[in-house]
C-alpha positions in Angstrom: 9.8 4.4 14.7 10.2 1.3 12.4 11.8 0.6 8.5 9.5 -0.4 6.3 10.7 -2.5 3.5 8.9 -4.0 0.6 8.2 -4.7 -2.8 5.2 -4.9 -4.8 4.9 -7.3 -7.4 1.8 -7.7 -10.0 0.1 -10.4 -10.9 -2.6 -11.2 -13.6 -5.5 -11.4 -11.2 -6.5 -11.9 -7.3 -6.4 -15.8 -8.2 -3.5 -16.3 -9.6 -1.9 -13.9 -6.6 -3.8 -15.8 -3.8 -2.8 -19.3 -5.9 1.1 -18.3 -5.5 1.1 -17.2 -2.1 -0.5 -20.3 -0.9 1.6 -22.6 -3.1 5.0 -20.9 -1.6 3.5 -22.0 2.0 1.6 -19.1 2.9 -1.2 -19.2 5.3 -4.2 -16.5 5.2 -4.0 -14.3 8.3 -6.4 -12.1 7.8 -9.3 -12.3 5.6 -9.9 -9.7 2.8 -11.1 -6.5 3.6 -11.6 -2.9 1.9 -8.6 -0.8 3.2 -9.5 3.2 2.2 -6.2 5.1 2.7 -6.5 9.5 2.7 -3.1 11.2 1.8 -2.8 14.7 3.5 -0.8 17.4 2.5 0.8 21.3 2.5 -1.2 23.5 -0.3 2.5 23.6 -1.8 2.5 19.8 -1.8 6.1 20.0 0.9 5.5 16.6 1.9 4.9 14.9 -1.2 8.5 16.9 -2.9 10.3 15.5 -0.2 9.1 12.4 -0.8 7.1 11.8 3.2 3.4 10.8 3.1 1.1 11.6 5.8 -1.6 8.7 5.7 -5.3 8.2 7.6 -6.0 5.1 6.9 -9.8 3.3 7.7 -9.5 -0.4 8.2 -12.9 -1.4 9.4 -13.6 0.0 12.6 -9.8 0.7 13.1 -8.1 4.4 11.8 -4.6 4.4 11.8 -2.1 7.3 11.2 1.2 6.7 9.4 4.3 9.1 8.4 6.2 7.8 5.9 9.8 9.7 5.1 11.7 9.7 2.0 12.1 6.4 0.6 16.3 5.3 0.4 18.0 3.6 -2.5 18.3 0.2 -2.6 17.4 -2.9 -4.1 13.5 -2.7 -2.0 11.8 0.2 -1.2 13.3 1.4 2.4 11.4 4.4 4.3 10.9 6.0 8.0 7.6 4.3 8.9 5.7 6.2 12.2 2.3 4.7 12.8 -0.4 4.7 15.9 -3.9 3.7 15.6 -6.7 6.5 17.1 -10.5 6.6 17.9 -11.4 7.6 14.7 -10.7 10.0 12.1 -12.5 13.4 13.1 -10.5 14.0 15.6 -6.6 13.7 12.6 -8.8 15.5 10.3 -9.2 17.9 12.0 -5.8 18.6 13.5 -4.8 18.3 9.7 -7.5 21.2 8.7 -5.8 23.5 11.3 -2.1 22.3 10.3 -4.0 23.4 6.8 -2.6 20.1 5.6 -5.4 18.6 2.7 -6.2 15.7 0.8 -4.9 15.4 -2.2 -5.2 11.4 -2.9 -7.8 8.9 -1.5 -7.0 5.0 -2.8 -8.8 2.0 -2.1 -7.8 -1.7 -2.2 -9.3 -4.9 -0.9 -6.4 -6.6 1.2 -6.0 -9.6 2.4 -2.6 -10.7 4.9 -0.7 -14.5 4.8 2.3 -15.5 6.7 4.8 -17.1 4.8 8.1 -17.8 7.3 6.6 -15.0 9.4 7.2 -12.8 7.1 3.8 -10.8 6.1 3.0 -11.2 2.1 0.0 -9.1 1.2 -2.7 -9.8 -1.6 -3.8 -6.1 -2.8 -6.6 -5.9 -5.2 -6.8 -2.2 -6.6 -9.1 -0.5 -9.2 -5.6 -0.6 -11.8 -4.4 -4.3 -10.8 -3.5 -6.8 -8.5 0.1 -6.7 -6.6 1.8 -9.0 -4.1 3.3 -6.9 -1.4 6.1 -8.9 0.6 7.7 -6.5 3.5 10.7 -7.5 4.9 14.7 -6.9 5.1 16.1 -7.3 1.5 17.4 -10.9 1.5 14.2 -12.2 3.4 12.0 -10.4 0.2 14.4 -12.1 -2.4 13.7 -15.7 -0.8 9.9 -15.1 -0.9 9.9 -14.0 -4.0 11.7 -16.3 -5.4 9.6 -19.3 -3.7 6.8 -17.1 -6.0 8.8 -17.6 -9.1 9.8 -13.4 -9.0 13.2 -12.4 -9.4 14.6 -8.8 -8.4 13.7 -7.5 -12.2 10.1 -7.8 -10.8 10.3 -5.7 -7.8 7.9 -2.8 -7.6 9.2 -0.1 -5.6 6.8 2.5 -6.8 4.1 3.7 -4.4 0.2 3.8 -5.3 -0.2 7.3 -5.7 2.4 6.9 -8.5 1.4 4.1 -9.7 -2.2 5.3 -10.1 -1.3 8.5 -11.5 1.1 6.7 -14.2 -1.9 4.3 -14.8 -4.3 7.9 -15.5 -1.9 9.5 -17.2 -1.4 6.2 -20.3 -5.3 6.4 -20.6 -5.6 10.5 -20.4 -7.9 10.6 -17.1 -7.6 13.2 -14.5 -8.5 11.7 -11.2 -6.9 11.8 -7.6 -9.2 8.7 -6.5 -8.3 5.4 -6.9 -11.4 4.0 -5.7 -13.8 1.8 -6.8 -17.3 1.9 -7.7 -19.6 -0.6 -6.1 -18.4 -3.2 -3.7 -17.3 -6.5 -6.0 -19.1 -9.9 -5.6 -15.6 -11.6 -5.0 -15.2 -10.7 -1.2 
């Protein structure tokens, strides 16, 4: 079990993100990569009114589970994180069909991971914007976003399910798939 803690914070474009990170003294880690995250489910939505999240997540060749409880109040967002990578995804599916758990979102986002005073600062470019994620404890986040010219005022704490749905609901679209359409020439 581990506490994940993090904010998001937008930025104008994947540039301008990547330009910041690097100018604070961050170092790419790992290169960018299409990360397509599955959120699963009770018919009566349980999980999501309690504010938990069950997650299959494909990273390449890599699948990973996650449970993530109810976030806390604070200053960053604070949750329960439980993760464990598997074979592959039949096998969570599956288990989820029988649990009669379902999907009810599917986002995607081309990610890419620095190191900046060993803390991990992610570049996430999504089909509704661009957001640096730092996760850390609360003071460590405040340094590195300050070093990226951010102040607490800019903190994110919103997931991207909400996000996403917030960003539908200002343009009147009905959609639980923040995905995008063909892969972009950038990566």
């Amino acid at each position: 079990m581990a506490l994940e803690q993090e904010v998001k914070l937008a930025f104008d474009s994947v540039e301008a993100a990547r330009q910041a990170v690097t100018a604070a003294g961050g170092r790419l880690a790992v290169a960018p990569r299409l990360l397509d995250d599955r959120l699963f489910d009770t018919a009566d939505q349980r999980l999501r009114r309690l504010g938990c999240a069950f997650r299959i997540r494909r990273d390449g060749a890599s699948t990973i589970v996650t449970f993530k409880g109810p976030a806390a109040p604070g200053p960053v967002k604070s949750r329960e994180e439980i993760e464990t990578t598997i074979a592959g995804p039949e096998p969570i599916e599956a288990l989820f069909a029988a649990l009669e758990m379902r999907e009810w979102f599917r986002g995607q986002k081309y990610r890419e991971e620095y190191r900046l005073d060993g803390i991990l600062v992610t570049v996430d470019d999504t089909p509704i914007g661009v957001f640096v994620e730092i996760e850390a404890p609360p003071e460590q986040i405040a340094k590195i976003a300050a070093r990226l010219g951010r102040t607490p005022a800019d903190y994110g704490l919103e997931s991207y399910p909400k996000l996403y749905f917030d960003w539908c609901e200002a343009r009147g679209i009905k959609s639980n798939e923040m995905v995008f359409g063909e892969r972009r020439d950038e990566y």
